[in-house]
N, C-alpha and C positions, 0 to 999 in steps of 0.2 A: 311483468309487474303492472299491475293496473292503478290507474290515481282514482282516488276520490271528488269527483267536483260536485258542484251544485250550479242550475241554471239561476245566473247570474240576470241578463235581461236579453229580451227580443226587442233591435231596435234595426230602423232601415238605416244603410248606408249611401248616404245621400251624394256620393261619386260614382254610385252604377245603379241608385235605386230599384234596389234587393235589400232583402230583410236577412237580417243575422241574429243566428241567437248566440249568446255569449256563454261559453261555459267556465267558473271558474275553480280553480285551481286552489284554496285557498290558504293551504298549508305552503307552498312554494311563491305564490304569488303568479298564477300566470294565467293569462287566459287563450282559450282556445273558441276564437269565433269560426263557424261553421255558415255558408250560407244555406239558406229554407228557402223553400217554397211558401208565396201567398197562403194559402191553405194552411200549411202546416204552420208558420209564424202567428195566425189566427188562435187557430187551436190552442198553439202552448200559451201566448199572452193573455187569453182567454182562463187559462188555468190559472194561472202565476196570478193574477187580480181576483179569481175567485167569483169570476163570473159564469154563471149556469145558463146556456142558450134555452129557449124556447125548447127546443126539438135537438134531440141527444146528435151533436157532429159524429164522423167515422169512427172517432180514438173513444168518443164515448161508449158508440156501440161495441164498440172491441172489450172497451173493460167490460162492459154488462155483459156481454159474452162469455169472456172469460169468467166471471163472477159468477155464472149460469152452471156452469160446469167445476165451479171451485178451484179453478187453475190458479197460479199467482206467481207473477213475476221476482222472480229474486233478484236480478239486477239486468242494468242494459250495460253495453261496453263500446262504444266508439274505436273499434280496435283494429283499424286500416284506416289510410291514405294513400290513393295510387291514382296518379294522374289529374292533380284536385279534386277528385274524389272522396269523400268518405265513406266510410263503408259503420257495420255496428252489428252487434248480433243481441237479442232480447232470450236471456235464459229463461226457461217458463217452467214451471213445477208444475205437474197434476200429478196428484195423488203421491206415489213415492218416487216417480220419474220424471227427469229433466229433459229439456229438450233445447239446445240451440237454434234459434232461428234467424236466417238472416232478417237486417230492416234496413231502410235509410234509417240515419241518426235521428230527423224532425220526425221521422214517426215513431221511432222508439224514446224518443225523450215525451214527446205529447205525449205519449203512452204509460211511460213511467211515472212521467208527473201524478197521471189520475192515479194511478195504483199504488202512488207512494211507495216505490220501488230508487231503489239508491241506482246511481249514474257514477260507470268509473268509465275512464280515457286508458290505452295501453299507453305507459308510458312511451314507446318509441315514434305514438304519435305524437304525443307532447311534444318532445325533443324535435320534430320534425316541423311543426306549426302553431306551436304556441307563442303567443306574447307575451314577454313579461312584463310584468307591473312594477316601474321603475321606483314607485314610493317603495315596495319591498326591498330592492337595491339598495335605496339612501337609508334604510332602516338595518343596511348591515347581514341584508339574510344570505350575503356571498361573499365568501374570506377574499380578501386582497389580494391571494394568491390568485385567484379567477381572473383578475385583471389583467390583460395583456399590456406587454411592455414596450411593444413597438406600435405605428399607426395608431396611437392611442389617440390623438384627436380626431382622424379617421372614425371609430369608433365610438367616441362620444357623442359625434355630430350627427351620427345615423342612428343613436340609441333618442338622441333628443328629438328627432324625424319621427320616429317610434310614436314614440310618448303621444306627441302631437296628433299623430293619423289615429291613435286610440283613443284620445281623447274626444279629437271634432269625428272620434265615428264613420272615418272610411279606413275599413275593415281590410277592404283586399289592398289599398295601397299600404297600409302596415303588413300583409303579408309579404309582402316583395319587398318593406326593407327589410323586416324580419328574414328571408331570405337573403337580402345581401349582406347583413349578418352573420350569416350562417356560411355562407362563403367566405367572409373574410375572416371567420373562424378557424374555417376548414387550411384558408391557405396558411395561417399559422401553425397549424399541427394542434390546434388546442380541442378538436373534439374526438 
């Protein structure tokens, strides 16, 4: 199953200063930061503000490319994680055939963005790296059945860690609690 998100923002992580683009999630509340590349963080912030460079960037010349030839992206997918890695494939239409192609994700989302071409996540990578967005929580979008019953302050106190690293915007120290999260999920039996 694939989610629906939309690029949410490209901002640095000022505990490894690297650029993350945020994808968000916004029917569940969660997001999925991914780290970019200089270049490629360029490009999509560059798009998202609506700013035309002098002299067409890579992702530009790819869409006039593709545009040249009448191809058109139907969607991109974010659809691995192996090894902090992402991985993404760019479906691409010409004429009545498709074509899967692999990409990094910051090139296929730069790419998408120009083409205005929809961005879905597999969910298993959700469930594997995404953050959620605790104002969704306090807004009730998870039955109380969800809530584990033991180590419960345990778990309040690393979701409030959470919050925090999403907040002040370092990305990879919210993925490792998000992670140990996810361990002390696992060691509950609750996923």
């Amino acid at each position: 199953m694939h989610v629906a998100v939309r690029v949410d923002r490209v901002t640095l992580d000022t505990s490894t200063n690297r650029f993350v683009v945020i994808l968000k999630d916004d029917v569940h509340g969660r997001w999925l930061p991914i780290v970019v590349g200089t270049t490629e963080a360029q490009a999509i912030a560059l798009q998202l503000e609506g700013i035309m460079p002098p002299r067409p960037l890579t992702h530009d010349l790819m869409k006039n490319l593709m545009e040249s030839i009448k191809a058109e992206i139907s969607r991109i997918v974010v659809n691995d994680l192996r090894e902090n890695t992402y991985f993404a494939a760019i479906t691409l239409q010409v004429k009545k055939n498709a074509y899967e192609i692999d990409a990094r994700p910051s090139d296929a989302i730069a790419l998408a963005l120009r083409m205005q071409a929809p961005i879905f996540v597999d969910e298993k990578v959700m469930k594997k790296a995404a953050v959620i967005d605790q104002t969704t929580i306090s807004k009730g979008a998870f039955e109380e059945s969800d809530r584990p019953f033991g180590d419960i302050d345990q778990m309040e106190e690393l979701n409030i860690k959470l919050q925090k690293a999403v907040r002040e915007e370092r990305f990879e120290e919210a993925a490792k609690i998000r992670d140990e999260i996810l361990d002390l999920k696992h060691e509950r039996h609750q996923i």
